[in-house]
Every structure is written in structure tokens, then in C-alpha cells.
C-alpha positions as CSV (number, residue, x, y, z in Angstrom):
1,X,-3.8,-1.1,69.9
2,X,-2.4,-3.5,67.4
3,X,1.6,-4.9,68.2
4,X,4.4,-6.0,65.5
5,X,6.6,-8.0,67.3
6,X,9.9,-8.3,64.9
7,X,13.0,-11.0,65.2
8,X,15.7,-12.5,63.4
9,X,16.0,-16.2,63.1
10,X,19.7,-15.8,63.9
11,X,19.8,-18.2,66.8
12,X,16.5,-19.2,68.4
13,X,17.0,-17.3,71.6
14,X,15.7,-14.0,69.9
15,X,12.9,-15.9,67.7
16,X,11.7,-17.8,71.3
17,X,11.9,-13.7,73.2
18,X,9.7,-12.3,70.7
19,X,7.0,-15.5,70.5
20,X,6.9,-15.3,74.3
21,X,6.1,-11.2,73.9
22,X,3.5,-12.0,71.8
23,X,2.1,-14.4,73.8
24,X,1.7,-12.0,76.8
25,X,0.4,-9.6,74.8
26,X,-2.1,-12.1,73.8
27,X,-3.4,-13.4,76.8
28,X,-3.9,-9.8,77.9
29,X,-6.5,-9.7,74.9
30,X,-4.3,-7.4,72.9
31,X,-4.0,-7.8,69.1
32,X,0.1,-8.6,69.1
33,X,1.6,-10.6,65.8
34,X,5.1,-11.9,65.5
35,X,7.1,-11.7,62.3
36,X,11.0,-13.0,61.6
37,X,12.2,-9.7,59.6
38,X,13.8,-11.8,57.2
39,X,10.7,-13.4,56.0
40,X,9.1,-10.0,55.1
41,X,12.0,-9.2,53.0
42,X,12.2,-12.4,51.6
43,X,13.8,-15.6,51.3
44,X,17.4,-14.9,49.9
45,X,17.6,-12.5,52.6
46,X,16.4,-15.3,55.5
47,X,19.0,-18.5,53.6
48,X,21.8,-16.0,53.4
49,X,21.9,-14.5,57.2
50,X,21.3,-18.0,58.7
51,X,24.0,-19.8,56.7
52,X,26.2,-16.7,57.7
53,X,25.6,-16.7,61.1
54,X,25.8,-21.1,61.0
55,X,29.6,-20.5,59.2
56,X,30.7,-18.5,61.9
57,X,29.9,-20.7,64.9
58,X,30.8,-23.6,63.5
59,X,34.1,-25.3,65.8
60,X,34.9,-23.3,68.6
61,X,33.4,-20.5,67.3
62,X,36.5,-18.7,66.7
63,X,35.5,-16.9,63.3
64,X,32.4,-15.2,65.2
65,X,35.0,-14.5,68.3
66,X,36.6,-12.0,65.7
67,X,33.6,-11.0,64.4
68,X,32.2,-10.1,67.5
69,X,35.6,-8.5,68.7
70,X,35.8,-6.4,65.0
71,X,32.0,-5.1,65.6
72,X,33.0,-3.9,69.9
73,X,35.8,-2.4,67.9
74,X,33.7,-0.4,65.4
75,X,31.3,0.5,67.8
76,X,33.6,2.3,70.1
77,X,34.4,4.9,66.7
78,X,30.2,5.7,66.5
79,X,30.8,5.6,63.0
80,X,27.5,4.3,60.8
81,X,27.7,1.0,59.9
82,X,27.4,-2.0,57.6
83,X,25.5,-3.7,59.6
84,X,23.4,-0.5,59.4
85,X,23.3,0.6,56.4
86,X,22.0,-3.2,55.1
87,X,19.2,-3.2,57.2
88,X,18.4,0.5,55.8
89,X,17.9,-1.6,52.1
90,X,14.9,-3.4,53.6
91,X,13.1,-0.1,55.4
92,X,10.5,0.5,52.6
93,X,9.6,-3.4,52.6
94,X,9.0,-3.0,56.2
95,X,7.3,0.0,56.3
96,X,5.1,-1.4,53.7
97,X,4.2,-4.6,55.6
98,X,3.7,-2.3,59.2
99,X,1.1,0.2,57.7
100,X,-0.5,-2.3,55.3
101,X,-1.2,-3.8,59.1
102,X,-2.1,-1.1,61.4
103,X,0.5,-1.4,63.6
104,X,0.2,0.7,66.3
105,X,3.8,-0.1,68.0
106,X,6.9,-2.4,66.7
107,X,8.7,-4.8,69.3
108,X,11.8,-5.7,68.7
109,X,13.9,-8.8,70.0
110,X,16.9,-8.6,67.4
111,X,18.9,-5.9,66.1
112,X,18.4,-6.3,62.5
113,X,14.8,-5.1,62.2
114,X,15.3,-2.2,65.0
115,X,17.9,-0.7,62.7
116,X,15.2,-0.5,59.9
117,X,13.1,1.0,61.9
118,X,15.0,3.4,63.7
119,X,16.0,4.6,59.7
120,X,12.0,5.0,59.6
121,X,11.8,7.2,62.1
122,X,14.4,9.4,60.8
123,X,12.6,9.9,57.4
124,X,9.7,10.9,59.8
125,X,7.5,8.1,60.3
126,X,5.3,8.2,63.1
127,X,6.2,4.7,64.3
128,X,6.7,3.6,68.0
129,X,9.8,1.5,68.7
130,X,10.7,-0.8,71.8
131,X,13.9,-3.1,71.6
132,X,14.4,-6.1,73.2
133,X,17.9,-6.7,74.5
134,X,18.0,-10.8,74.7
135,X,21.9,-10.7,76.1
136,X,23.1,-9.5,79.4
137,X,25.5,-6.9,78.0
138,X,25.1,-3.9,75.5
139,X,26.4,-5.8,72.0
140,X,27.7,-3.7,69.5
141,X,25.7,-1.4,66.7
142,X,22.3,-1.1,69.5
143,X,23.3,2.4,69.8
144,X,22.5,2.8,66.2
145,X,18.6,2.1,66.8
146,X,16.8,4.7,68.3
147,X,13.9,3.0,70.2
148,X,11.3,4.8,72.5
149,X,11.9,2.6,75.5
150,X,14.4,0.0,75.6
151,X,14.4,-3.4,77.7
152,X,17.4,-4.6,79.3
153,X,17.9,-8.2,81.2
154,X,18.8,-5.9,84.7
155,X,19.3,-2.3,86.8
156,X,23.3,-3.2,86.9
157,X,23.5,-3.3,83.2
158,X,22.0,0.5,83.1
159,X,25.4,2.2,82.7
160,X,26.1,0.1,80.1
161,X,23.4,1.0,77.4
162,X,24.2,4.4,78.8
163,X,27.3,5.2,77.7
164,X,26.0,3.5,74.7
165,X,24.1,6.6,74.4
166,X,20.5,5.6,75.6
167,X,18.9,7.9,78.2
168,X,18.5,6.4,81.8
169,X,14.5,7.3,81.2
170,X,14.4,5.2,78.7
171,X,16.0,2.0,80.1
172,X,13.4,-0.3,81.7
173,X,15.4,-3.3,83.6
174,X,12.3,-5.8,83.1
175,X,14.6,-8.2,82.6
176,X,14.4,-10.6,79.2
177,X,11.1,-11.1,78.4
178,X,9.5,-14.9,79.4
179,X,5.9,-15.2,79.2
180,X,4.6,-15.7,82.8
181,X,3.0,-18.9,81.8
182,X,6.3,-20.2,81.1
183,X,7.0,-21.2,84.9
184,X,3.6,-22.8,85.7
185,X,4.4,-27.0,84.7
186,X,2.5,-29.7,85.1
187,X,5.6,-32.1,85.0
188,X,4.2,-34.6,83.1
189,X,7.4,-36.2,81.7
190,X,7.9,-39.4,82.5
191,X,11.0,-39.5,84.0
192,X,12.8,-41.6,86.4
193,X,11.9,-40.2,89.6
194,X,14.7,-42.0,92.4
195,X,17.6,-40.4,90.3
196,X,19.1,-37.1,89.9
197,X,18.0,-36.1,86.3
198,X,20.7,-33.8,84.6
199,X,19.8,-32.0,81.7
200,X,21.7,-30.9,79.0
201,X,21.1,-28.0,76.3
202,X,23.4,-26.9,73.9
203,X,21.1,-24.6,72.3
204,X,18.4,-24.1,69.3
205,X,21.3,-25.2,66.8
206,X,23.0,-27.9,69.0
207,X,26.6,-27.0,69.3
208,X,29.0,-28.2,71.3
209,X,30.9,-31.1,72.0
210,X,28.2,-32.7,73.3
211,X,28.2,-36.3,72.4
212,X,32.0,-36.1,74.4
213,X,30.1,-34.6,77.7
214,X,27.3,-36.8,77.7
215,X,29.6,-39.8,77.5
216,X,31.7,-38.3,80.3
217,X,28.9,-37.3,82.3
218,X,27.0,-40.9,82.3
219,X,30.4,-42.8,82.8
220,X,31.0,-40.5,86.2
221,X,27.4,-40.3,87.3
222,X,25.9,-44.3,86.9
223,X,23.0,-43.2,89.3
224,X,21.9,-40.0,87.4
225,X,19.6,-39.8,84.2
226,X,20.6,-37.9,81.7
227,X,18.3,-36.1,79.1
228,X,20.5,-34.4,76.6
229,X,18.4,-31.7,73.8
230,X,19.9,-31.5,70.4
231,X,18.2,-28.6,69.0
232,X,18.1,-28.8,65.1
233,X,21.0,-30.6,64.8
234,X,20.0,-34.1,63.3
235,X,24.0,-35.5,63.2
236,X,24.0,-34.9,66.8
237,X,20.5,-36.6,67.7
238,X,21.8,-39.3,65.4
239,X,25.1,-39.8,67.1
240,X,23.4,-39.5,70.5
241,X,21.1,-42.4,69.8
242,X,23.7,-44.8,69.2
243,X,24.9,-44.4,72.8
244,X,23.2,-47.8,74.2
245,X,22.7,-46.5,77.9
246,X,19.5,-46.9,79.8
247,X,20.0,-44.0,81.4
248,X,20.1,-41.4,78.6
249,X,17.2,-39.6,76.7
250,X,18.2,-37.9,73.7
251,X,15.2,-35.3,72.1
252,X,16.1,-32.8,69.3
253,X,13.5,-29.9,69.0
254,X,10.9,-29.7,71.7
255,X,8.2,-27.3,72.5
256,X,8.2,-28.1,76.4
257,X,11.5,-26.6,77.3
258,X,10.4,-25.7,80.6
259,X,8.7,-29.0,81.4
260,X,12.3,-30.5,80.8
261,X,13.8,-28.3,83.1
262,X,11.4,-28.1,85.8
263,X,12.2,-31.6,86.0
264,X,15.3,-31.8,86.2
265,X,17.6,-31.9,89.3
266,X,20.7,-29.5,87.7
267,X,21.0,-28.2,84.1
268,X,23.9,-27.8,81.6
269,X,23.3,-25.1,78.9
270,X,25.3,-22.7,76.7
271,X,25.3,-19.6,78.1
272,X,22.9,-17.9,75.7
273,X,20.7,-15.1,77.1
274,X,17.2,-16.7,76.6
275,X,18.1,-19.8,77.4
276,X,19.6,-18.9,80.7
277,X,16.6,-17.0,81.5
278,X,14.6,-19.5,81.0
279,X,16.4,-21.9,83.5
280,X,16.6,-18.8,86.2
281,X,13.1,-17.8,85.5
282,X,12.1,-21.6,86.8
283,X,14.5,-21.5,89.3
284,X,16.9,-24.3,88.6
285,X,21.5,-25.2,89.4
286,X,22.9,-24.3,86.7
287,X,26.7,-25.0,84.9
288,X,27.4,-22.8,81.4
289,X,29.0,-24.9,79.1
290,X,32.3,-23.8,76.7
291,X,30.8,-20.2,75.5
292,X,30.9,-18.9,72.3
293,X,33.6,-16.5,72.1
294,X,32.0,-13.2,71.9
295,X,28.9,-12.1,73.8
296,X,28.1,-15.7,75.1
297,X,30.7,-14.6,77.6
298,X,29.4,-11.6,78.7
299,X,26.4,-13.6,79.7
300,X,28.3,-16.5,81.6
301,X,30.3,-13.7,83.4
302,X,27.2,-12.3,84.4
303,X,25.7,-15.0,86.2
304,X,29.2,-16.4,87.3
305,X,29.6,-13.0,89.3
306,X,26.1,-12.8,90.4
307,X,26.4,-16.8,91.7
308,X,23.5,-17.8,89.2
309,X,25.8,-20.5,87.6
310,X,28.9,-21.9,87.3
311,X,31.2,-21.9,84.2
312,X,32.9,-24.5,82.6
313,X,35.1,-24.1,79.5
314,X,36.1,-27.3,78.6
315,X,35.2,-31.5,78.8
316,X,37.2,-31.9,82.3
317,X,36.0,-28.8,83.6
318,X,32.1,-30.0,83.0
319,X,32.5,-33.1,84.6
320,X,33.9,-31.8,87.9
321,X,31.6,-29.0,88.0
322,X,28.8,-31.4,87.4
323,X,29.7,-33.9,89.8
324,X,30.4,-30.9,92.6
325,X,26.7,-29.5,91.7
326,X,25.5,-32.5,92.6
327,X,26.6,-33.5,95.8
328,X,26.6,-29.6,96.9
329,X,23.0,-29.0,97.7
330,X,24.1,-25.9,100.1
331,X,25.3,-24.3,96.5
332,X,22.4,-25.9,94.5
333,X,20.4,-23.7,97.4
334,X,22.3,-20.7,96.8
335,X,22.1,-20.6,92.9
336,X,18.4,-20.7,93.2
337,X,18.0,-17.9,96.2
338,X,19.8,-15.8,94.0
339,X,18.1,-16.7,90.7
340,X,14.9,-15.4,92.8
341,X,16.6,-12.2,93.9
342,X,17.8,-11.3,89.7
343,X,16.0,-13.4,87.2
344,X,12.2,-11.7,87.2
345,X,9.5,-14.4,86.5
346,X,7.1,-11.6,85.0
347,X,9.3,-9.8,82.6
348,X,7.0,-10.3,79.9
349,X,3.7,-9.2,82.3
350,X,6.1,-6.0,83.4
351,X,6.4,-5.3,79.8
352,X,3.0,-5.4,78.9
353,X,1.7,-3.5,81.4
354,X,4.1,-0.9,80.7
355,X,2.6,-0.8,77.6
356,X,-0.6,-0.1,78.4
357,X,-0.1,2.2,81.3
358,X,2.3,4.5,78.9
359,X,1.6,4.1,75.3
């Protein structure tokens, strides 16, 4: 068997799903590749989609809030869409680059290249299709793709996807996909180890107002360490560093995500669906930071409700929640106990064994 494991370098939380698929795959000595979709169709079609999605979640994210509302909107009429019908432009690309391959089966972490090759299977191509939800809700236009199994982030978001229109026999609640070596640190860092170490992610692209939190955050908290993550932004690394505070480590980009948070005593994230995965998955407190309007709050209401985090919306609300994490380690308890009980560590290993055992 030979995988295709397809994303969209829309955000890094669906890029990061798919790598840790095909790492799974992998160390189970299965031939798995991963591919961004945009790449195979080339790379107007990568600059324009990132610089689209970028423009929209710039500020407060209010132009993507009424994006995201406008697609739940047209959704609900299950009329074909845009969003559709571009990703049908690309099908014979793809189908080119999947048989020139041998692909047995296509994974999919991102919308985008699920719709092209749902349109593949409607002309009659003998492709098998699983896709990777990455959020904990049902976005809008999945209902367009027409997968052979579909994984979803957990059992209570089943009805969801079903009145979506996806068969219950179809729905596998794996949870979203983490490779299983993701959990297993060394917790090499050197970090301060007599203080409470609070770290801080705003995400692969860095938003937020996080230079404002991590000022707040040090000025009410002398005896913690702070490590704040900027992603790719470089004006936000840059700004960081100028902070002159002993107790601050500012990083952009890193490849040991989970050696950073592993270590750490609480974290502060945006409420992305990988990301907060990844934190559950290693069993750490947790506060969601000012969401993106759109489905960034499905996924902080999902944990809020479940007790996997707490939500903070704004600068005052961060700082109290952080401070109340921190001296509540009954609640830091609690979080974790019921990160065990929802977030499952071997998503990815469920997955793959699915995989073989069925197809």
C-alpha cells in the first residue's frame, strides 16, 4: 500500500495533522508521502491562497468572522459551491500527480484537496478518500467531499457531521491525528527549573496581541518564566526581544513544540484545533486566548464546556485567568484528568491501524 497524504498551507495546524499522519504511517513501515495541494498545482495557486487567508485574519480577525459566518450560511442552502467548484479546476493536476505515484489511498487534513478529489470520484476514479477534520466542529462546504471514512476530533461531535450528511458508519471519532511519538520528551530544554514556566503560543503565523500579554503577564507574575513562541511572525519576534527581562524567552519557529510544552507548568494558546490537541494530547492547564471569530470558537467552546481550558477574550481577561491557573492546582488537576478522559494520545496509531485492518 502506498498513502498520499494531502494539505493546505492555510494555517499550520492542517500542514502539522497531515506530517504527523505520515509519520505514523511511516514508522509502521508503510510507504506514506505528504504533499501541500497547492504545491502540485503550482505556485500562483500556493502565494494567492496564503496571502488570502493572511488578509483576512489580520486585526481581530473580523473580515474572516464574516467570511466564516457567509460560508455556515451557504452551507445550510446545500447548494454547490465556489469554494467547490475552484478546487474542481485543479482535479486533472491531481489526478495526474496521484497515478503518476501509485497511490493506493489519499489522506486528507484540509478541505481544499478533499474537494478535488471527491470531484474525482464522481467522474469514476477508483480512488480511496479519508478526511481529516483538524477543528472540533463540522466547518462549512465538508459535506461537499465525499470521503470513504471520515475522522472527527470526538463521539459528541457525531451528530454534527451527520446532519451534515455523512453516514454514522462512516464517522471514526479517533480524535485529531498526533503521531504517538509526539508525547514521549526528553525535556531537554534548559529552563529555569524553581519557577512556574508559562508558555505562550499564538499560533504558526503569530497573531495576537501578544507583545501586550507578555508584558502584562511578566509585570503580574515576577516569579514565573515566561517563554512566548512567535511562529513566522518576524515583527513580533523582533518586538519581543526588545523586552529586557530575564525572565522571558522569546523563539519564533520551532520543531520541538511538545518539548516546550511538556515543560511548561500552564500554557496560553489560540484555540486552534491542532494546537490544542497537541497541548491535551501531553496533558497540560490550559487558557484559549482571544479566538478568531469563526470556527476558532467552536473549538474554545468545546474545551470550555468539556473543562479542558479556560477562555479568555481579551488583555484583562488573560491576566486573571493566568494568575487563577496558577495558584489553583485543584483546577490545574481537573483540566488534565479530563484531557485524559477526551484528548486520545494515539489518534494517529488508531488511524493507521484502521487502515490496515479495513482497507
Amino acid at each position: 500500500m502506498k498513502i498520499l497524504v494531502l494539505s493546505c498551507s492555510t494555517g499550520g495546524g492542517h500542514n502539522a495533522c497531515g506530517h504527523y499522519i505520515e509519520q505514523e504511517f511511516k514508522e509502521n513501515n508503510i510507504e506514506c508521502d505528504f504533499a501541500d495541494y497547492f504545491d502540485i498545482l503550482g505556485p500562483k495557486a500556493k502565494e494567492r491562497s496564503e496571502k488570502i487567508y493572511l488578509d483576512t485574519t489580520k486585526g481581530n480577525g473580523n473580515i474572516f468572522k464574516v467570511a466564516y459566518k457567509l460560508g455556515e450560511a451557504y452551507s445550510r442552502t446545500r447548494i454547490p459551491s465556489p469554494v467547490y467548484g475552484l478546487n474542481t479546476l485543479g482535479k486533472d493536476k491531481l489526478y495526474a500527480y496521484i497515478t503518476e505515484n501509485n497511490y493506493d489511498l489519499v489522506i486528507c487534513s484540509h478541505l481544499f484537496p478533499a474537494m478535488a478529489v471527491t470531484t474525482l470520484k464522481k467522474e469514476g476514479k477508483n480512488i480511496k478518500l479519508i478526511d481529516v477534520a483538524t477543528d472540533y466542529h463540522a466547518i462549512p462546504f465538508w459535506e461537499e467531499t465525499d470521503p470513504d471514512y471520515f475522522v472527527i476530533p470526538h463521539v459528541t461531535l457525531k451528530d454534527e457531521f451527520i446532519k451534515k450528511g455523512f453516514d454514522e458508519d462512516k464517522l471514526l471519532a479517533f480524535g485529531i491525528p498526533v503521531s504517538s511519538a509526539f508525547h514521549k520528551v526528553k525535556n531537554n530544554l534548559e529552563l529555569p527549573k524553581d519557577k512556574d514556566i508559562i508558555l505562550i503560543t499564538s499560533g504558526s503565523m503569530g497573531f495576537g496581541k501578544m507583545k501586550n500579554i507578555v508584558i502584562s503577564i511578566l509585570e503580574k507574575n515576577p516569579n514565573a518564566y515566561v517563554v512566548a513562541l512567535c511562529g513566522s511572525n518576524k515583527e513580533l519576534y523582533d518586538e519581543l526581544n526588545k523586552i529586557n527581562n530575564a525572565n522571558l524567552l522569546v523563539k519564533s519557529f520551532v520543531n520541538n513544540i511538545n518539548e516546550y510544552i511538556s515543560a511548561s507548568t500552564i500554557v496560553l494558546t489560540k484555540p486552534g484545533g491542532l494546537t490544542s490537541t497537541e497541548v491535551g494530547v501531553i496533558r497540560k492547564p490550559m487558557i484559549h486566548i482571544m479566538p478568531i471569530p469563526g470556527v476558532e470558537n467552536y473549538n474554545a467552546e468545546f474545551f470550555r464546556k468539556n473543562n479542558l481550558s479556560i477562555v479568555s477574550n481579551n488583555i484583562d481577561e488573560i491576566i486573571m485567568n493566568t494568575n487563577k491557573l496558577l495558584n489553583d492546582e485543584n483546577m490545574q488537576k481537573m483540566m488534565v484528568e479530563n484531557q485524559r478522559k477526551i484528548i486520545n494520545r494515539n489518534s494517529a496509531k488508531d488511524l493507521v491501524n484502521f487502515v490496515l485492518n479495513n482497507l
